[in-house]
C-alpha positions as a Markdown table, in Angstrom:
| # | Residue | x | y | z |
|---|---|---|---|---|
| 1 | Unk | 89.7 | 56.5 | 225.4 |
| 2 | Unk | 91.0 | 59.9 | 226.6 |
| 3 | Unk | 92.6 | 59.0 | 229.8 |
| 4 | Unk | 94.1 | 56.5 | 227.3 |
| 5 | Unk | 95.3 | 59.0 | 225.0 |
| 6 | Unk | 96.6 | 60.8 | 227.8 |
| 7 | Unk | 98.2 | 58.2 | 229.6 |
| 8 | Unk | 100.5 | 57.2 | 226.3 |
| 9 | Unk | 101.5 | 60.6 | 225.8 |
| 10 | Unk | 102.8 | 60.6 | 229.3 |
| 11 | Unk | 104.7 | 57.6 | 228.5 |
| 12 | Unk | 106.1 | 59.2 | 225.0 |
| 13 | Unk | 107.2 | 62.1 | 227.1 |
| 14 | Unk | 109.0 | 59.9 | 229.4 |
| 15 | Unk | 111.0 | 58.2 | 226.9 |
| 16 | Unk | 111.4 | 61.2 | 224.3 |
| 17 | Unk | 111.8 | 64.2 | 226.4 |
| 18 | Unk | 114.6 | 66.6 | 225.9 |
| 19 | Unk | 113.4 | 69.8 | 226.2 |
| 20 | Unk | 115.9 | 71.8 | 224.7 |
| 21 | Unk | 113.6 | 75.3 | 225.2 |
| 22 | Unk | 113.2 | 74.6 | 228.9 |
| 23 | Unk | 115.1 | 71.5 | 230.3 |
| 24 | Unk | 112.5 | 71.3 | 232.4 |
| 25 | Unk | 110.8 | 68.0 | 233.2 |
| 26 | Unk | 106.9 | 69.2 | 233.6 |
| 27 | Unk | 106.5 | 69.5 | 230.1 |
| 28 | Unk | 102.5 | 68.5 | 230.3 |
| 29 | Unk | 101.9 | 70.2 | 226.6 |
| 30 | Unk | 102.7 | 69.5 | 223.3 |
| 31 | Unk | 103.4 | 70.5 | 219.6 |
| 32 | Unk | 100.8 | 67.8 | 217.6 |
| 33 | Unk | 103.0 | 69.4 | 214.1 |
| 34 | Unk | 106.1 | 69.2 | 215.1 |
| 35 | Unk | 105.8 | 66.6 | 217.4 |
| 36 | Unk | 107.8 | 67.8 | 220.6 |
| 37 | Unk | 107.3 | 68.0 | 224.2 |
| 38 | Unk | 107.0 | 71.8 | 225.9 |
| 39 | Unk | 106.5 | 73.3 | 229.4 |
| 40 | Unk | 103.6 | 75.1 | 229.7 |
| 41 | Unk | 105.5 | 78.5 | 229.4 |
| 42 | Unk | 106.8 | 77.9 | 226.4 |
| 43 | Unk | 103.3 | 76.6 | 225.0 |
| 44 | Unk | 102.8 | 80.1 | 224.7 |
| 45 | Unk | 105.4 | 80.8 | 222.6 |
| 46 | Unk | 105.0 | 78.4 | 220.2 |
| 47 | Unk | 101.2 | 79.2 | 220.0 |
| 48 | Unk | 102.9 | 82.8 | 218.4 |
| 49 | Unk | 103.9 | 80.6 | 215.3 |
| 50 | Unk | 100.6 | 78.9 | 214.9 |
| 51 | Unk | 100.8 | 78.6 | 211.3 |
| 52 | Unk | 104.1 | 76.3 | 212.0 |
| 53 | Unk | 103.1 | 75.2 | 215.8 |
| 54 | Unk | 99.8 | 73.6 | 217.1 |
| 55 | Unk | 99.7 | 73.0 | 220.6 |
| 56 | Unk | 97.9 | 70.7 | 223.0 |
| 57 | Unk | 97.7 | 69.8 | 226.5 |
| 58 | Unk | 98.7 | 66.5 | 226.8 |
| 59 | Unk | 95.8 | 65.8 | 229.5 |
| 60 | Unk | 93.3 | 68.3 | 229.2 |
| 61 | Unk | 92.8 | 68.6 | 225.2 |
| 62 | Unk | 91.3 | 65.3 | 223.1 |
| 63 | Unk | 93.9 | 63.6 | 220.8 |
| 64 | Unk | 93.3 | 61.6 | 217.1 |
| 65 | Unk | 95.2 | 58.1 | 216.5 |
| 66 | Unk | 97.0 | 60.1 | 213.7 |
| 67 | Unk | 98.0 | 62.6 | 216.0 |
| 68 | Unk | 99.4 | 60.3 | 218.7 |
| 69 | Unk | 101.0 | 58.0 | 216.3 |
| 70 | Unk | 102.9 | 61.4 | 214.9 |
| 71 | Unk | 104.2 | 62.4 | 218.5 |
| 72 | Unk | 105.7 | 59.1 | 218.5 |
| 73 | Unk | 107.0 | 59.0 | 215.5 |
| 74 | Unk | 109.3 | 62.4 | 215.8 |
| 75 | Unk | 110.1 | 63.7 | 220.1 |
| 76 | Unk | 112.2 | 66.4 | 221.2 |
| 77 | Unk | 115.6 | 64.2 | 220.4 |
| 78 | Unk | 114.6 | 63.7 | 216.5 |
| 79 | Unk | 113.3 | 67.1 | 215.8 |
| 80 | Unk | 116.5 | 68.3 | 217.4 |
| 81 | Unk | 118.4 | 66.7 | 215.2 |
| 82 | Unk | 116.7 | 68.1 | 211.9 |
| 83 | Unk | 116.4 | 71.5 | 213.6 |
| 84 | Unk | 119.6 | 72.1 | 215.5 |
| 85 | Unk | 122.2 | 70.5 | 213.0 |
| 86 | Unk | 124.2 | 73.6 | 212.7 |
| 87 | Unk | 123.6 | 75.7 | 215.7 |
| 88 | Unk | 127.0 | 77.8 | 216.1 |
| 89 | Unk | 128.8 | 77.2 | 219.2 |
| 90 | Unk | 128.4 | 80.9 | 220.2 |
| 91 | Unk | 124.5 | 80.9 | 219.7 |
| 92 | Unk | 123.1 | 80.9 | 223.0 |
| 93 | Unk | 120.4 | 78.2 | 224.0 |
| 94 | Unk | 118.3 | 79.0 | 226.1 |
| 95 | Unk | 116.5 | 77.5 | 229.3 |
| 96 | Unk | 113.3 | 77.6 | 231.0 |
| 97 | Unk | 115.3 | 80.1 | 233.6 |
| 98 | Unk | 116.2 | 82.8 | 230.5 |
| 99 | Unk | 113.9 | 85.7 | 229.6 |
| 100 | Unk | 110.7 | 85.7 | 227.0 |
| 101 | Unk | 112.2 | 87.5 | 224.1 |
| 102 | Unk | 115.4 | 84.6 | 224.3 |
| 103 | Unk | 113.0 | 81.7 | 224.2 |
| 104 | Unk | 110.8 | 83.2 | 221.7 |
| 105 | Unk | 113.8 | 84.6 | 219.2 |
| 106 | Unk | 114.8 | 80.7 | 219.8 |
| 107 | Unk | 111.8 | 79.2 | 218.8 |
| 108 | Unk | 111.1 | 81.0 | 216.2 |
| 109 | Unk | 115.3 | 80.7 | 214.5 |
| 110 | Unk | 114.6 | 77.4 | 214.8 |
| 111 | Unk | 110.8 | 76.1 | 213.5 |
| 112 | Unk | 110.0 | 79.6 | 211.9 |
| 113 | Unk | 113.2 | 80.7 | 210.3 |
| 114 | Unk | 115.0 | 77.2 | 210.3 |
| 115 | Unk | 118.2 | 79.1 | 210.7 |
| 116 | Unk | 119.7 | 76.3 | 211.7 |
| 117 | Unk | 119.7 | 74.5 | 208.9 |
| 118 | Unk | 121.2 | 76.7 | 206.6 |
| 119 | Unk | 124.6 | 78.8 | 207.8 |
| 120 | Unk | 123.6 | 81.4 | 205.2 |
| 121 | Unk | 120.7 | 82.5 | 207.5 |
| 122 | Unk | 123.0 | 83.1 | 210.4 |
| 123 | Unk | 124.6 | 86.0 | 208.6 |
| 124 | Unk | 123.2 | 88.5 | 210.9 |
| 125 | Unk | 125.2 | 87.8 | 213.9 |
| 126 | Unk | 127.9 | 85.4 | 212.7 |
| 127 | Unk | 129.4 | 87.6 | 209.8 |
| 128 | Unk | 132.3 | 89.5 | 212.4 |
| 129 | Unk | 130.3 | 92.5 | 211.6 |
| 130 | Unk | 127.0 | 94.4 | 212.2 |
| 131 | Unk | 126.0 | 97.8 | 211.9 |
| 132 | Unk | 122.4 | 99.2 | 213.3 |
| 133 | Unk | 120.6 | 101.6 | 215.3 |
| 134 | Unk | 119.6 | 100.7 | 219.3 |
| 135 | Unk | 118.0 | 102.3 | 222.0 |
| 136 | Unk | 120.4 | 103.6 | 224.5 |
| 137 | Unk | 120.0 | 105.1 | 228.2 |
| 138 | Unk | 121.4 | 108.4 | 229.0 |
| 139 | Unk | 123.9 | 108.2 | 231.5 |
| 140 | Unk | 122.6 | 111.5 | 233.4 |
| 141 | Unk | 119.1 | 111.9 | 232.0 |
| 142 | Unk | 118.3 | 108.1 | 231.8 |
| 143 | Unk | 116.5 | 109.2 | 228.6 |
| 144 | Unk | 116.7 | 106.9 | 225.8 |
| 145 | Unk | 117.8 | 108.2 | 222.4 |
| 146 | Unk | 118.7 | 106.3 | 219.4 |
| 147 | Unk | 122.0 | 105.5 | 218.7 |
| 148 | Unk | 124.1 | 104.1 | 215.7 |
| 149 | Unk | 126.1 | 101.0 | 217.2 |
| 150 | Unk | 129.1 | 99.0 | 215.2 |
| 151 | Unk | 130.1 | 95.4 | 216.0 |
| 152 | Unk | 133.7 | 95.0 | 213.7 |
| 153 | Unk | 135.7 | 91.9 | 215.0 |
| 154 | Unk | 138.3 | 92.9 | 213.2 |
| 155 | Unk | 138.5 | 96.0 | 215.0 |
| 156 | Unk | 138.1 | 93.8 | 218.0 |
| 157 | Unk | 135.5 | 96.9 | 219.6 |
| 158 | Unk | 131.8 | 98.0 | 219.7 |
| 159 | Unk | 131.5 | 101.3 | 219.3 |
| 160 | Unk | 128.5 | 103.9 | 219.2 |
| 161 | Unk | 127.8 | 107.1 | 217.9 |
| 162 | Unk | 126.3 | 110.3 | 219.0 |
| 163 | Unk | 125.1 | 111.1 | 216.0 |
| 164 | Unk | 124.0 | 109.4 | 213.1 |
| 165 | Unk | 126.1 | 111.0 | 210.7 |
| 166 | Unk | 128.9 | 111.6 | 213.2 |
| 167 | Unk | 132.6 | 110.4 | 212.2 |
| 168 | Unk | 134.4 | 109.3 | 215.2 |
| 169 | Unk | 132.7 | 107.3 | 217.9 |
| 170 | Unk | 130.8 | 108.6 | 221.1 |
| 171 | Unk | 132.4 | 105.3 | 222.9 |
| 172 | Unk | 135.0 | 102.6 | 222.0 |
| 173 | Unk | 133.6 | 99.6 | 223.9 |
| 174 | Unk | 137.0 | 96.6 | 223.9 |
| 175 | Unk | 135.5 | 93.1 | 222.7 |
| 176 | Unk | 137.7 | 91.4 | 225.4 |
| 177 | Unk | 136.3 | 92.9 | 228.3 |
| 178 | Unk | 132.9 | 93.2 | 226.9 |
| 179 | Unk | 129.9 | 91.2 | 228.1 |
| 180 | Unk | 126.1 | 91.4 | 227.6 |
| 181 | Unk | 123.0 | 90.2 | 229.8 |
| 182 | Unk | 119.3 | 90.8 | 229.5 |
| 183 | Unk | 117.6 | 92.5 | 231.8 |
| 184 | Unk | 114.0 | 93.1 | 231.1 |
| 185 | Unk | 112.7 | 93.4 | 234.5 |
| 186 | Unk | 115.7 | 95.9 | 235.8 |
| 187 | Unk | 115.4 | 97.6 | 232.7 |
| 188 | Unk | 111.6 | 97.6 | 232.4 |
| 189 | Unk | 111.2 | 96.9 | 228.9 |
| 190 | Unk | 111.1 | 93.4 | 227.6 |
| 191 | Unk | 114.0 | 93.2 | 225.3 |
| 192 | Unk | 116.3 | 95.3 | 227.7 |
| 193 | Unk | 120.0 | 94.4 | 227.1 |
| 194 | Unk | 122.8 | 95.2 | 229.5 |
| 195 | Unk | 126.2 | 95.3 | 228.0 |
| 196 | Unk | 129.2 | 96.1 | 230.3 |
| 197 | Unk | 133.2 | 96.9 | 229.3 |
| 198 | Unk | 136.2 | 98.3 | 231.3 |
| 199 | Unk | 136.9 | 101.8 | 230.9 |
| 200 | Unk | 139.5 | 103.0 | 233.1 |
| 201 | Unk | 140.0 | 99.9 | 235.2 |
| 202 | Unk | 136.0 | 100.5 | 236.1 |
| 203 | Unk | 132.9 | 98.9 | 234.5 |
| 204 | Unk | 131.0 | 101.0 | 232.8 |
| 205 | Unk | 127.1 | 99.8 | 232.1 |
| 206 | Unk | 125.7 | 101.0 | 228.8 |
| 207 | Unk | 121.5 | 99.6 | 228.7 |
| 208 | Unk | 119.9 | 99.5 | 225.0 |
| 209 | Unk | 116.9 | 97.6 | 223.9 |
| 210 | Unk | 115.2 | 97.6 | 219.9 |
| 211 | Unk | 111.4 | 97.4 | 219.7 |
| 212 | Unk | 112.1 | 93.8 | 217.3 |
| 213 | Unk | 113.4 | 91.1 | 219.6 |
| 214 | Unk | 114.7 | 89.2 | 216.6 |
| 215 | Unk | 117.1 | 92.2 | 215.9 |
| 216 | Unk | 117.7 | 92.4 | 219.7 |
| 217 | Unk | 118.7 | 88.6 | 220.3 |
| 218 | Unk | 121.0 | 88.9 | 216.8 |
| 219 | Unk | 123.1 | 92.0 | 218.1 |
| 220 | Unk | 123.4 | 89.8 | 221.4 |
| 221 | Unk | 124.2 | 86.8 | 219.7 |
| 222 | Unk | 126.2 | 88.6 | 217.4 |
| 223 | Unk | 128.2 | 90.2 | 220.6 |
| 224 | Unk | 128.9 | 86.4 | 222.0 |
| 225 | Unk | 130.3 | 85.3 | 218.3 |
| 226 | Unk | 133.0 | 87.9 | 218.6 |
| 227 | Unk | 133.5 | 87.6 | 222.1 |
| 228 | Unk | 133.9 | 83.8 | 221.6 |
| 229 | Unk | 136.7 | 84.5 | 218.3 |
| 230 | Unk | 138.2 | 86.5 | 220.5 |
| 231 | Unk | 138.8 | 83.8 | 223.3 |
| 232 | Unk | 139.7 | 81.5 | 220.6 |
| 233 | Unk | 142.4 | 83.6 | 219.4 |
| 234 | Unk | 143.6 | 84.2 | 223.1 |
| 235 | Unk | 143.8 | 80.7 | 224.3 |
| 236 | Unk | 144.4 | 79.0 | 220.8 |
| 237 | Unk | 144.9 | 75.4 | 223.2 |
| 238 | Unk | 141.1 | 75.8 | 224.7 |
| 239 | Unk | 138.5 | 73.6 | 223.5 |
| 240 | Unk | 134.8 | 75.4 | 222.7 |
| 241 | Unk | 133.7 | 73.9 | 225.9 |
| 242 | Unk | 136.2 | 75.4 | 228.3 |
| 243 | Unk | 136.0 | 79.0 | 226.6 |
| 244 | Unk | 131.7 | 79.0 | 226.4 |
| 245 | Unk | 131.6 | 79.9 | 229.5 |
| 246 | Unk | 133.6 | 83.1 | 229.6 |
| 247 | Unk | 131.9 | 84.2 | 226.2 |
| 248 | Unk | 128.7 | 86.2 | 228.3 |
| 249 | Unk | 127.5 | 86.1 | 231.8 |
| 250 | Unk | 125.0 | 86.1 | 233.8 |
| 251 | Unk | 124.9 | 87.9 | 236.9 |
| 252 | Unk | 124.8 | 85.3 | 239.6 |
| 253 | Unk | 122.6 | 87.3 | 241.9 |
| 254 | Unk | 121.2 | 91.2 | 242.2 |
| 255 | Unk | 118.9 | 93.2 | 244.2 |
| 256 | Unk | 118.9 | 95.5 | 247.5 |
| 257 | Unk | 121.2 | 95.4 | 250.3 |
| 258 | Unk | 122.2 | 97.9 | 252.7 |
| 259 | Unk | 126.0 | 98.7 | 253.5 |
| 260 | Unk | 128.2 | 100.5 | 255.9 |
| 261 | Unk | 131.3 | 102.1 | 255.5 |
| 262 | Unk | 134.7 | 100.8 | 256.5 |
| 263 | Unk | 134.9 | 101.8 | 259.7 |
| 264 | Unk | 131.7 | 100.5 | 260.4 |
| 265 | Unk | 130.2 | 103.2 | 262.2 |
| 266 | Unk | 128.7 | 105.1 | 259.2 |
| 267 | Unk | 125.3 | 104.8 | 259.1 |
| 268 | Unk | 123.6 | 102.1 | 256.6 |
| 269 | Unk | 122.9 | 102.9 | 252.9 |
| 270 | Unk | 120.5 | 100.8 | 250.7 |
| 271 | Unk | 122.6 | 100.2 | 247.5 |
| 272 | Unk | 121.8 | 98.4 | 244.4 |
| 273 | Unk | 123.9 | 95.3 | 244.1 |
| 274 | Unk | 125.0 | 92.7 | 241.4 |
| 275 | Unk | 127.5 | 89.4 | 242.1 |
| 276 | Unk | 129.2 | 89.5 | 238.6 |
| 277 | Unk | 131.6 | 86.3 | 238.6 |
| 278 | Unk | 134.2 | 87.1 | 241.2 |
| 279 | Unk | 132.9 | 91.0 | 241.5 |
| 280 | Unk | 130.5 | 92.4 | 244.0 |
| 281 | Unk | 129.5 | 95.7 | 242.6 |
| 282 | Unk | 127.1 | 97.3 | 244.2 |
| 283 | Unk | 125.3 | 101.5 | 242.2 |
| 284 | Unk | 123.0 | 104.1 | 244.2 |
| 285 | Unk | 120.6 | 103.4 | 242.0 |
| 286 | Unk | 119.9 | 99.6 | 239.6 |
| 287 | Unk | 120.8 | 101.7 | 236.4 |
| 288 | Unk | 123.7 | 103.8 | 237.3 |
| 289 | Unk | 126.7 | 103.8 | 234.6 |
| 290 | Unk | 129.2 | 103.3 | 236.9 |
| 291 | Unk | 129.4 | 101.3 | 240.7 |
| 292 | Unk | 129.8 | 103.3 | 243.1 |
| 293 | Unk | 132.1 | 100.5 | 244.6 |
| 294 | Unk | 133.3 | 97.2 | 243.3 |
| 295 | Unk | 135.1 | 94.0 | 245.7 |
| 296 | Unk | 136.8 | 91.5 | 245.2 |
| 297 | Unk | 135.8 | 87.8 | 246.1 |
| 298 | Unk | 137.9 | 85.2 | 246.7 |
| 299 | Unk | 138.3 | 81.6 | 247.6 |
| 300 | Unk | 137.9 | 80.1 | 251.1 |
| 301 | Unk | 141.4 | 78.8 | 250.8 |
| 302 | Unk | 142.5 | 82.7 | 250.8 |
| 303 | Unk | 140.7 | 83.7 | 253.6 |
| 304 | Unk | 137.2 | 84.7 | 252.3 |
| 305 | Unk | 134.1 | 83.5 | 254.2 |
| 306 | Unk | 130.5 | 84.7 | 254.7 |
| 307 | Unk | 128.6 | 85.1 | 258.0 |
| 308 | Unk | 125.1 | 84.9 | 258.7 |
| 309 | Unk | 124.9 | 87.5 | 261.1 |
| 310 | Unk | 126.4 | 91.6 | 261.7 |
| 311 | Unk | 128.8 | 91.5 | 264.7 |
| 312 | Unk | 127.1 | 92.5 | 267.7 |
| 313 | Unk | 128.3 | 95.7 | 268.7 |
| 314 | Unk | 126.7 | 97.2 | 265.3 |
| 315 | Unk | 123.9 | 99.3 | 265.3 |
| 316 | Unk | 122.5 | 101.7 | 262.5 |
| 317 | Unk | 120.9 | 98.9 | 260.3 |
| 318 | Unk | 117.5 | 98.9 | 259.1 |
| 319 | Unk | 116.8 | 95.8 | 257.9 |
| 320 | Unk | 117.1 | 92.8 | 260.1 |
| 321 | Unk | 118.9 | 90.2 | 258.7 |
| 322 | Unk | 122.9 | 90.4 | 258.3 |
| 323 | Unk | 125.4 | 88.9 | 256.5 |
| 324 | Unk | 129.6 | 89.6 | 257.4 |
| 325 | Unk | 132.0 | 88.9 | 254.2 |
| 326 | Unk | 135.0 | 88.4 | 255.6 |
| 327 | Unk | 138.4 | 89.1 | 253.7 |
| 328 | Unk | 142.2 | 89.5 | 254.3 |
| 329 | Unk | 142.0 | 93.3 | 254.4 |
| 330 | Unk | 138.7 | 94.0 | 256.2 |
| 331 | Unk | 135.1 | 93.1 | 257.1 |
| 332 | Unk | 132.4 | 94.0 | 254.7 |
| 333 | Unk | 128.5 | 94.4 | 256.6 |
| 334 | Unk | 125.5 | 93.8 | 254.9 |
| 335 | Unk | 121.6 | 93.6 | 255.7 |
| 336 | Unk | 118.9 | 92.0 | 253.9 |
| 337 | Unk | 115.2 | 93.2 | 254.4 |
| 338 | Unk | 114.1 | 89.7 | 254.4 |
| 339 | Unk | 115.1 | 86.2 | 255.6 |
| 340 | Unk | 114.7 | 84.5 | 252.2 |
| 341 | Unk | 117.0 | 87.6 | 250.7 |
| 342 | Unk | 119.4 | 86.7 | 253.4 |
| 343 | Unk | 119.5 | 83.1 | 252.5 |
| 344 | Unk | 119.8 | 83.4 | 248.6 |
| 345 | Unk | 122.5 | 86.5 | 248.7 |
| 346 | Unk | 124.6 | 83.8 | 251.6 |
| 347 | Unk | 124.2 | 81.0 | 248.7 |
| 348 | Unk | 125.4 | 83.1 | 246.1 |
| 349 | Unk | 128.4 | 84.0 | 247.7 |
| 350 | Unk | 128.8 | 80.8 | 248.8 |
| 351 | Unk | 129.1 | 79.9 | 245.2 |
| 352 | Unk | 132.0 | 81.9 | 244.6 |
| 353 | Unk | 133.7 | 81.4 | 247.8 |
| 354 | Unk | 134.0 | 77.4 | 247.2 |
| 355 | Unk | 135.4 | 78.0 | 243.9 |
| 356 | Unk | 139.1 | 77.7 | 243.6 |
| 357 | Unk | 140.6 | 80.8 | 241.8 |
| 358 | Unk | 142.1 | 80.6 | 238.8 |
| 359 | Unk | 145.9 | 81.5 | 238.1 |
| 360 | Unk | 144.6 | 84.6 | 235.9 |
| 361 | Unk | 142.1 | 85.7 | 238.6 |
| 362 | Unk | 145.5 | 86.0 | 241.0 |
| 363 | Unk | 146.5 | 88.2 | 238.2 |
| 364 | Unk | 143.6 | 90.2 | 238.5 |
């Protein structure tokens, strides 16, 4: 009878999955009250809600005929319906790939909260305005002091303050150059939040986290409904679909490299780097406010390519395995401490090299 058991939940996973937490087809456990499929990392997650969400393995835990005849009754694709009917377009949905506190905050908005089903509950981050107190990182000290932070669409800017009771603002942060990315594991604190804007033609990085991941994942999410207004406004012919993307990115790839200078006899330097669309930036140290350097990347068709190698006559290197970016105006040399480094820093450039430029990137 339990193999049975298991063996028809398999089946009801096959025909109902949809997976909207993970997207990921191993979802081997399941929520018995609200009858949907999960991966095993977000079994966890729900188990936080247990008073809403009860969880089973779908082959290692026993199942009742009411239970199994529930599970097929609802799936991911029904209970979607009932609990994503009125997800904005600028909420962001997250995947098995995202961090904890985004796949929690979503669980939770959506079984706990049911924000989704009322738009009145999504007045923290969808109003054009938000007002609050973060966490912020010293730009010298890397200390992290509380700070009062505005969101005002119709100001078009986030802005933060000094001081609390302070009058004019520390820093004027433009919504349309502004994006935001998590970054726990750089940042070292779960609900670590990187937000970047122009400032003098260079990006500035400003890291802030709040202990409450809800209030967290609302200023984020509060962050993409401006910044997606904003796009609206400027390119009033786009559809949703064509402007999501440019609302917030994720960086494509990061980590340590070591570089050399232009002339290519200065001696190698491990730097900190991030592929931010078409930008390589690459910081002394993973939470400097500014880059130390940022280049360009374009397309193959204007004379970009990657190399899987260091010409020969270099020397100075420490780490073995290089990688040539070549452009129209010069060479740029990296090395990767490992082979698998190598490999996924040559894919992510890659990436951006096959991708055809846009007429506004020629602009940039």
């Amino acid at each position: 009878l339990f193999m049975l058991c298991a063996d028809h939940l398999l089946m009801l996973k096959t025909k109902r999955q949809n997976d909207r937490e993970t997207t990921k087809l191993l979802s081997l456990w399941a929520s018995y009250t609200l009858g949907v499929f999960v991966c095993h990392s977000c079994s966890g997650l729900h188990r936080n809600i247990a008073q809403i969400s009860k969880v089973k393995s779908l082959i290692l835990d026993p199942w009742t005929p009411s239970e199994l005849e529930f599970m097929d009754s609802v799936g991911n694709n029904a209970a979607k319906a009932i609990y994503e009917q009125l997800v904005p377009a600028f909420y962001y949905c997250p995947t098995f790939k995202d961090c904890t506190v985004l796949r929690d905050q979503w669980i939770r908005a959506k079984y706990e909260r049911k924000e989704f089903l009322c738009v009145e509950k999504q007045e923290p981050y969808s109003a054009g305005y938000r007002e609050g107190f973060l966490w912020k990182r010293g730009r010298d000290n890397g200390q992290y002091l509380s700070r009062k932070f505005i969101l005002s669409e119709r100001e078009g800017v986030l802005k933060y303050f000094n001081k609390h009771d302070a009058k004019e603002p520390k820093a004027i942060m433009k919504i349309n150059t502004l994006n935001a990315t998590f970054q726990p594991s750089k940042m070292g604190t779960a609900h670590g939040l990187q937000i970047t804007y122009l400032k003098d033609n260079s990006t500035r990085n400003v890291f802030v986290y709040h202990e409450d991941g809800k209030e967290i994942v609302d200023w984020f999410n509060g962050i993409r409904a401006a910044r997606l207004r904003y796009l609206q406004v400027a390119f009033p012919l786009a559809l949703n679909s064509e402007l999501l993307p440019k609302v917030t990115r994720n960086y494509l790839k990061e980590g340590y490299m070591e570089k050399t200078g232009p002339k290519h006899t200065e001696g190698f330097k491990k730097r900190w780097f991030t592929i931010d669309d078409r930008r390589l930036l690459y910081f002394k140290d993973p939470l400097d406010a500014y880059a130390r350097g940022e280049v360009f990347i374009g397309s193959q068709e204007n004379g970009y390519i990657v190399l899987p190698n260091l010409p020969s006559t270099i020397q100075g290197y420490h780490w073995p395995f290089g990688i040539t970016i070549v452009t129209p105006d010069r060479k740029f040399l990296f090395a990767c401490e490992t082979e698998v480094e190598q490999k996924e820093w040559i894919t992510a450039f890659l990436t951006v090299i096959n991708r055809p430029m846009l007429p506004q990137e020629y602009a940039g």
